[in-house]
C-alpha positions in Angstrom: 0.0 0.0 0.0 2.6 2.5 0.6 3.8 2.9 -2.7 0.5 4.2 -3.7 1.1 6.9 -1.2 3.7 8.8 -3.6 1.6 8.4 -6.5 -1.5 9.9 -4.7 0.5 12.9 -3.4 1.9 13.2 -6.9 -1.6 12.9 -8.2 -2.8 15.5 -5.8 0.0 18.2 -6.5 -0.8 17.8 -10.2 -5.1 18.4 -9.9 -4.4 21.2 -7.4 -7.1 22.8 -6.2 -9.5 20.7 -8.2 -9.0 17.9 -5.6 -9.8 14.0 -6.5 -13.2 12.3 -5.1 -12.1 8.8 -3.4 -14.4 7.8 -6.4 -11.3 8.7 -8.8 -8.9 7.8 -6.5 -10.0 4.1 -6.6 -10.0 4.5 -10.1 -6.7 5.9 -10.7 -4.8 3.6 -8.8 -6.8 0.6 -9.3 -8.1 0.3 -5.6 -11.0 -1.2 -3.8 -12.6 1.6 -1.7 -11.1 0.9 1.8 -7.7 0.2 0.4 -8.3 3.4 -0.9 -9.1 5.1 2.8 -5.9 3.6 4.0 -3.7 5.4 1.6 -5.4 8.3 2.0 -4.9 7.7 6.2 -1.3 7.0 5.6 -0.7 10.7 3.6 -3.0 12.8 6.0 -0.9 11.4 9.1 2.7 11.5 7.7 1.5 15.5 6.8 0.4 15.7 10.4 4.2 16.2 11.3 5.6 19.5 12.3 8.0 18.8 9.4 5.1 19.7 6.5 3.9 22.9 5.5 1.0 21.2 3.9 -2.0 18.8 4.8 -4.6 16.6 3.2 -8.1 18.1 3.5 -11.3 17.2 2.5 -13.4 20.0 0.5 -16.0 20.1 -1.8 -16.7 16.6 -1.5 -12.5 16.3 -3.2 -9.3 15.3 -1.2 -7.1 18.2 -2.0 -3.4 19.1 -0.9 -3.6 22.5 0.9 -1.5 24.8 3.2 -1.6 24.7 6.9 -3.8 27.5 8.4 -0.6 27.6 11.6 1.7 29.5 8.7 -1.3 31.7 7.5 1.1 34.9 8.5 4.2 33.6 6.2 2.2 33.1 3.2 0.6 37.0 3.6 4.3 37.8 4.2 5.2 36.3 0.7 2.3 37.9 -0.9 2.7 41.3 0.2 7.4 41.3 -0.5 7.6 43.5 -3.8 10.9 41.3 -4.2 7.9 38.2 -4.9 5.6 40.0 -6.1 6.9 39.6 -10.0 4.9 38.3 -12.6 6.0 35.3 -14.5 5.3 34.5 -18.0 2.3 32.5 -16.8 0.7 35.3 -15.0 1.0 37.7 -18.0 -0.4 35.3 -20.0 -3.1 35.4 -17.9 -3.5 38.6 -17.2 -3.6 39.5 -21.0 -6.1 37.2 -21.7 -8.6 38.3 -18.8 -7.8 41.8 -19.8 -8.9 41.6 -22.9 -11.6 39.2 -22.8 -13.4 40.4 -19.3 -15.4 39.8 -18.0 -14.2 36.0 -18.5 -14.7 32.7 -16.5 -11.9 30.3 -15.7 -12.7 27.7 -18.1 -13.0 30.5 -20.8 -9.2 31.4 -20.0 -8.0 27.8 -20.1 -9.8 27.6 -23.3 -7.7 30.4 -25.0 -4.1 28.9 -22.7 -4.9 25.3 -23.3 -3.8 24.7 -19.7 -5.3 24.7 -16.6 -5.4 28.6 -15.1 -7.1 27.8 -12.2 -4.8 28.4 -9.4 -2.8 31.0 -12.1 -5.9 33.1 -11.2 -6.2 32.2 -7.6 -2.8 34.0 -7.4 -3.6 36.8 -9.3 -6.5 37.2 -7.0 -4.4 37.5 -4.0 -1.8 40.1 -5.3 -5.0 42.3 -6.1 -4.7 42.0 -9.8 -7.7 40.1 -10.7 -11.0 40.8 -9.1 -14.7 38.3 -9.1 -17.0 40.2 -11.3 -20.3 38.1 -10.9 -21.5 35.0 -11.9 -22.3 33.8 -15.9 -25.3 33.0 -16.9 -24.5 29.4 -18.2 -24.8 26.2 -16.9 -23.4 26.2 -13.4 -23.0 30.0 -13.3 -19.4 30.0 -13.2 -17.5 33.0 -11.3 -16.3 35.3 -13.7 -13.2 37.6 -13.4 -12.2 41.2 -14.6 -8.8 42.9 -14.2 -8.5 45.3 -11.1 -7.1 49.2 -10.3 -3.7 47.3 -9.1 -3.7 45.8 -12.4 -3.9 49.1 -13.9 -1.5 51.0 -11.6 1.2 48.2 -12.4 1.1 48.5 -15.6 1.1 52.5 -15.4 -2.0 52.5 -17.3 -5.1 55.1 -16.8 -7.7 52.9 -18.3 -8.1 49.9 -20.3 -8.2 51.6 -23.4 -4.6 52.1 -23.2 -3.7 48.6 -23.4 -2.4 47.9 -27.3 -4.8 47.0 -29.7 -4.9 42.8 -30.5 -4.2 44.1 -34.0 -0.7 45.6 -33.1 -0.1 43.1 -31.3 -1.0 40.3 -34.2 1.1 42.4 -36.4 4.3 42.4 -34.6 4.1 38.8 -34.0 3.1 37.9 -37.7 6.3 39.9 -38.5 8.8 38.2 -36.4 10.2 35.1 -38.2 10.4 32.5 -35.5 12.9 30.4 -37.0 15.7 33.3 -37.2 16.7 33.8 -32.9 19.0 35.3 -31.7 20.7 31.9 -30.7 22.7 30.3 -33.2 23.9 26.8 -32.7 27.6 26.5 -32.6 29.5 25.1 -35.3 
């Protein structure tokens, strides 16, 4: 049983906060539903140690890998450091695409990535770049998410309508010739 213990944790750190339902879990790892439990038992206790800044919990009806409330002050810490607080290519990705497109939904950005943008947007969220702005009116009335003042003031922008237009943009990338970088191979 305990190799399946690795694979879970593995399997949890890859759905992120999308959790698995012991229903997958058995699936996934070909398990009946108690052996199932006991990996499950084995991972939440071995995170009980002081040694882990993470547990197992059990959300929305999904076991999901999460911080431990006890550090709450070091993650706000992290957050709030303007030496942190950078954006990487995955949060402007993300940000351009919600900028353009909001209001927009999460599934509506991993549409246009083709990747999941879930927790990309959960951290946007916390460093005050990306705000809810209601509900859709689809099927399941997904939260929907708009660009915030922060964003703006980052980017020294007044308004929105100072962000270049997707034409320019589509130009300049239509006119760059991918296959001549700046790298050259060495002969």
């Amino acid at each position: 049983m305990n190799r399946y213990v690795g694979i879970l944790e593995g399997l949890l750190f890859v759905v992120g906060d999308e959790g698995l339902t012991i229903e997958q879990i058995e699936d996934i790892l070909e398990l009946k539903e108690e052996e199932a439990k006991e990996v499950l038992n084995t991972l939440r206790n071995r995170y009980e140690s002081e040694e882990y800044g993470i547990q197992l919990s059990f959300l929305g009806n999904s076991f999901k890998i999460t911080t431990k409330k006890e550090h709450r002050d070091y993650y706000q810490k992290l957050i709030e450091n303007p030496e942190t607080n950078s954006l990487s290519q995955a949060a402007l990705e993300t940000l351009a695409i919600i900028a353009y497109n909001e209001p927009v939904t999460v599934q509506d950005v991993d549409t246009i990535r083709g990747i999941n943008s879930r927790e990309m947007i959960r951290r946007l969220v916390a460093k005050g770049f990306v705000c809810e702005a209601g509900k859709s009116e689809g099927i399941g009335r997904a939260t929907m998410y708009r660009t915030t003042r922060d964003f703006l003031d980052y980017f020294g922008l007044s308004s929105k309508e100072e962000l270049p237009k997707y034409e320019e943009i589509k130009e300049q990338i239509d006119d760059t010739d991918l296959y001549d970088s700046k790298y050259k191979e060495e002969e």
